[in-house]
Steps between C-alpha positions, in 0.01 A plus 500: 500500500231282613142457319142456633237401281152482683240317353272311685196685371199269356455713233105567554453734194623242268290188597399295322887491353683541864318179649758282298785783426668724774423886349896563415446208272250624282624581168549813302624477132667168547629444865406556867481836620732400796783443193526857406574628832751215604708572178587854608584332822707260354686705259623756857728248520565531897235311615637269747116380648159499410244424751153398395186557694293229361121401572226398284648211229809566652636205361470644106703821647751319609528241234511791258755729649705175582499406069517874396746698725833386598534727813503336807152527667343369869149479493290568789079455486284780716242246631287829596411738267579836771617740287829630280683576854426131590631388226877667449481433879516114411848634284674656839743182497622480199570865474857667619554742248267749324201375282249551231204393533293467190087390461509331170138514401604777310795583219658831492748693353733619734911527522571278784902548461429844709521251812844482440609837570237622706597664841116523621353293763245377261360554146141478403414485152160738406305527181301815445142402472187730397230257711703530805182428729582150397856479651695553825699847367807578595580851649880658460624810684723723292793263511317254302463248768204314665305685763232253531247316289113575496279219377274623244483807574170746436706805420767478239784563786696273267447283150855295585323137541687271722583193254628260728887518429746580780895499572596524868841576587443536851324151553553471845282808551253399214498161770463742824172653356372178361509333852351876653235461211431124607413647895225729364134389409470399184270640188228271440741193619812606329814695548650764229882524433468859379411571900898358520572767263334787709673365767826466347443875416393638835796341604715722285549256216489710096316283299545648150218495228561352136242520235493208251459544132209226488285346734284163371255368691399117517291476785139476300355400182505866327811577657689169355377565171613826490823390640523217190440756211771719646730201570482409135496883420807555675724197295342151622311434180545177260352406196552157362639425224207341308177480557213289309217658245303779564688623828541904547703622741486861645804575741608502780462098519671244697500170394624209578679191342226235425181703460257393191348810385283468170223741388489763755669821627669545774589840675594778598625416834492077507703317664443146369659185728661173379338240317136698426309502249254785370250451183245719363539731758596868598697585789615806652640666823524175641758259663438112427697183750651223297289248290200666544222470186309798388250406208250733279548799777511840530678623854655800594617585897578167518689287760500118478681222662673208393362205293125712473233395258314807336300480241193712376534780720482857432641740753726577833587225699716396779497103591803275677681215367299175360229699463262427163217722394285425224215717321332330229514707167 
């Protein structure tokens, strides 16, 4: 089985932290959000390829997935920003066999191994959603496969959200719509690969619906944070082993090696990066980059970059690496 991985996306929603970190990079209890997804692709164990579709910092994708993953991977950069069918188009090379196609700006849980023995022309993982105006839904016939998919719909003619997670065994038709798709005008300047889908399916391909157990999304500030308490929820937290006077800690925590904590409490929900330091300070719901300072504060919703200065502030905030803030107390 091949693998495509799009993501050339600049991340908008999480600027100021995207202008220096591609959005699969951003952490969540400890490690990029890109990492949870590529272990379950790692451990299928018949991986032969995995093709990247890089873009913005392209270079920290690759570098990453070069040091992390041992799988061999080609990676390919979509110069223009058209669309998801513009970008698995890029893939049509590399692929002779069928594929899964995964957007890793968000983690799920979800038994790929079902590829192995699947006799469908596709699979399409779903997760039940009450705000399904939000989503493109997906809509089943009685079989339980893929009739089409409605973008956020007004009418609740489905709450199965789309969640960007796909296995194609019949690529070459999945290819066969994508170049179709690529003739048609596009949607404000871009092309969608679910319009492959339809056309995979009114070409007489089954595409069969699979609901995930969890759905995470990293793809804004509330969203990440949410995604980072129920990372550490869920098994990713870590306490260290000491920590100096005065320090509470109220789990789920992540912390890492290095971090000077003295009078202050820290969590629920903190993930705390190498080599910071906190003092006289309360923190919760919040994810901190490596050697970052936070002195006499109080934050909560909280997402800061690497090697930040904070100190006096009360509140929310959201501010990019080598950032410093100071309130006078």
């Amino acid at each position: 089985m091949k693998v495509i991985i799009p993501l050339a996306g600049k991340g908008t929603r999480l600027r100021p932290h995207t202008h220096v970190t591609p959005k699969p990079m951003l952490k969540v209890a400890g490690r990029p959000v890109m990492g949870y997804v590529m272990d379950d692709v790692q451990q299928l164990g018949n991986v032969e390829q995995v093709v990247y579709i890089t873009g913005h910092l392209k270079d920290k994708v690759e570098a990453y997935a070069r040091a992390t993953y041992e799988i061999p991977s080609v990676f390919i950069e979509q110069a223009v920003q058209d669309g998801t069918a513009g970008a698995v188009a890029l893939a049509e090379a590399y692929v002779d066999q069928p594929v899964l196609i995964i957007f890793v700006d968000t983690i799920f849980d979800a038994d790929l191994s079902i590829t192995k023995d699947s006799d469908d022309d596709g699979i399409i993982w779903t997760k039940e959603v009450e705000d399904y105006q939000r989503f493109g839904v997906v809509v089943t016939d009685e079989h339980g496969h893929m009739t089409k998919i409605v973008e956020k719909p007004t009418t609740p003619i489905s709450k199965r959200a789309n969640i960007g997670l796909y296995y194609i065994r019949n690529w070459k038709l999945l290819f066969e719509g994508i170049r179709h798709v690529l003739t048609t005008s596009p949607h404000k300047g871009e092309w969608y690969l679910t319009d492959a889908f339809q056309y995979m399916i009114d070409h007489g391909a089954k595409i069969r619906v699979v609901d995930v157990a969890g759905w995470y999304d990293a793809g804004q500030l509330e969203t990440l944070l949410d995604t980072n308490r129920t990372m550490l929820e869920k098994g990713r937290a870590r306490r260290p082993d000491a920590v100096g006077d005065g320090v509470t800690l109220i789990d789920p925590v992540y912390i890492e090696d290095g971090c000077t904590i003295e009078h202050a409490t820290l969590g629920p929900n903190v993930s705390l990066g190498a080599g910071s330091t906190v003092r006289h300070s309360t923190i919760a719901n919040a994810v901190i980059g490596e050697r970052a300072t936070i002195e006499h504060a109080a934050l909560h919703n909280a997402f800061l970059g690497d090697r930040v200065v904070v100190h006096g502030v009360h509140g929310s905030m959201s501010i990019g690496d080598d950032s410093e803030i100071r309130v006078n107390t």
